[in-house]
Every structure is written in structure tokens, then in C-alpha cells.
N, C-alpha and C positions, 0 to 999 in steps of 0.2 A: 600717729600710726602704732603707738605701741600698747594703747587700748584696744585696736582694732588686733592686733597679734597676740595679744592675750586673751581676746574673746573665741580665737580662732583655735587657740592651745585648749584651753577649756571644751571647746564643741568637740573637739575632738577627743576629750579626755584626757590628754596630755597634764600631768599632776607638776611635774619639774623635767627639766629638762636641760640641757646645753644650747644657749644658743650662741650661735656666729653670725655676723658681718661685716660688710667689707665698706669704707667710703662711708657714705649715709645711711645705709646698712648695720655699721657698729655705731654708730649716734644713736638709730632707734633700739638696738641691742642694749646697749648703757640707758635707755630709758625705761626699757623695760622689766633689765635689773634692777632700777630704782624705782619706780613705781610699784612693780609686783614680784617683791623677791620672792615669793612662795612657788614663784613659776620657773625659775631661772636656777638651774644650779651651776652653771659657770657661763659665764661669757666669754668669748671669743672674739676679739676686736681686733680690725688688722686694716690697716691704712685708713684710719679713722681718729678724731680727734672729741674730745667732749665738748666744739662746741660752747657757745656764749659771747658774749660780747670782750669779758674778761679772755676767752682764748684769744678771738681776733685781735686786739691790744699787744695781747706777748706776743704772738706770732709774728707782729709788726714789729715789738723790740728787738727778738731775736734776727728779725731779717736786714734792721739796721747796722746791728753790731756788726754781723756776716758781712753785710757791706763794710764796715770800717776797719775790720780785719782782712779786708780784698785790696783797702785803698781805693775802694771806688764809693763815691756819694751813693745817700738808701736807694735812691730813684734810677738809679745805673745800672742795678745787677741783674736787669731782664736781658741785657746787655751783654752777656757773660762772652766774651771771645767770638765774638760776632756774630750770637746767635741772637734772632730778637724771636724771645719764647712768646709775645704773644702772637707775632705773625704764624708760630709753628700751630698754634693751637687754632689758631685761624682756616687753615689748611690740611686738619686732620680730619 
């Protein structure tokens, strides 16, 4: 997407610019800083992560420890005080 956002910068004559987004929004934000910095002069990334197979990995570290600092096993903290967050997500 972030060849197609740069093609769209350009047609428009857009030289540099700020870009922001939000989610997967700032994933293709961060790609488009990286691929085409002559387009981007800051980015704006906001509840977004860079993404990779190395994030997913930490992200699972980090949510094991959070588990082990709860006293609850990894697999438990959907769990949190009797909320089951995937039924919530089920239902939104």
C-alpha cells in the first residue's frame, strides 16, 4: 500500500509531507517512511507497531512475563478478573 500512497503523493504533487496513522495505518506510514523518505517528512504513528514476525515473538515475550508478574500461567490472561476478552471481541 505504500507504493500506491506514494504514487498518489506524487499525482498530486505533493513533494514531502507529514504523514499519520492509526493501527495499520501507521504500519503502512512506517513503510512509506522507509521506502520513500523524500516523501515523508515526519511520521505520525499512533497505536501501531512495526510489524514482523520478530514483533510477534516479543510481543509474546512480553505478554508471558505480564502473565508471570500476575501469577497467572501465559495462556490465563484473556482471563483477567472474569473478563473473557475474546468473547468481548466476539460481540462488539
Amino acid at each position: 500500500m505504500a507504493p500506491d500512497i506514494a504514487g498518489i503523493l506524487r499525482a498530486l504533487g505533493i513533494h514531502k509531507t507529514h504523514v499519520a496513522g492509526v493501527s495499520l495505518g501507521g504500519t503502512i506510514a512506517q513503510a512509506l517512511a522507509l521506502q520513500q523518505p523524500d516523501l515523508v517528512d515526519r511520521p505520525v504513528l499512533l497505536a501501531t507497531s512495526c510489524g514482523g514476525r520478530e514483533y510477534l515473538e516479543l510481543m509474546r515475550d512480553l505478554w508471558n512475563q505480564t502473565a508471570a508478574l500476575r501469577g497467572h500461567p501465559p495462556d490465563d490472561m484473556k482471563l483477567e478478573k472474569g473478563i473473557d476478552h475474546d468473547a468481548r471481541r466476539k460481540n462488539d
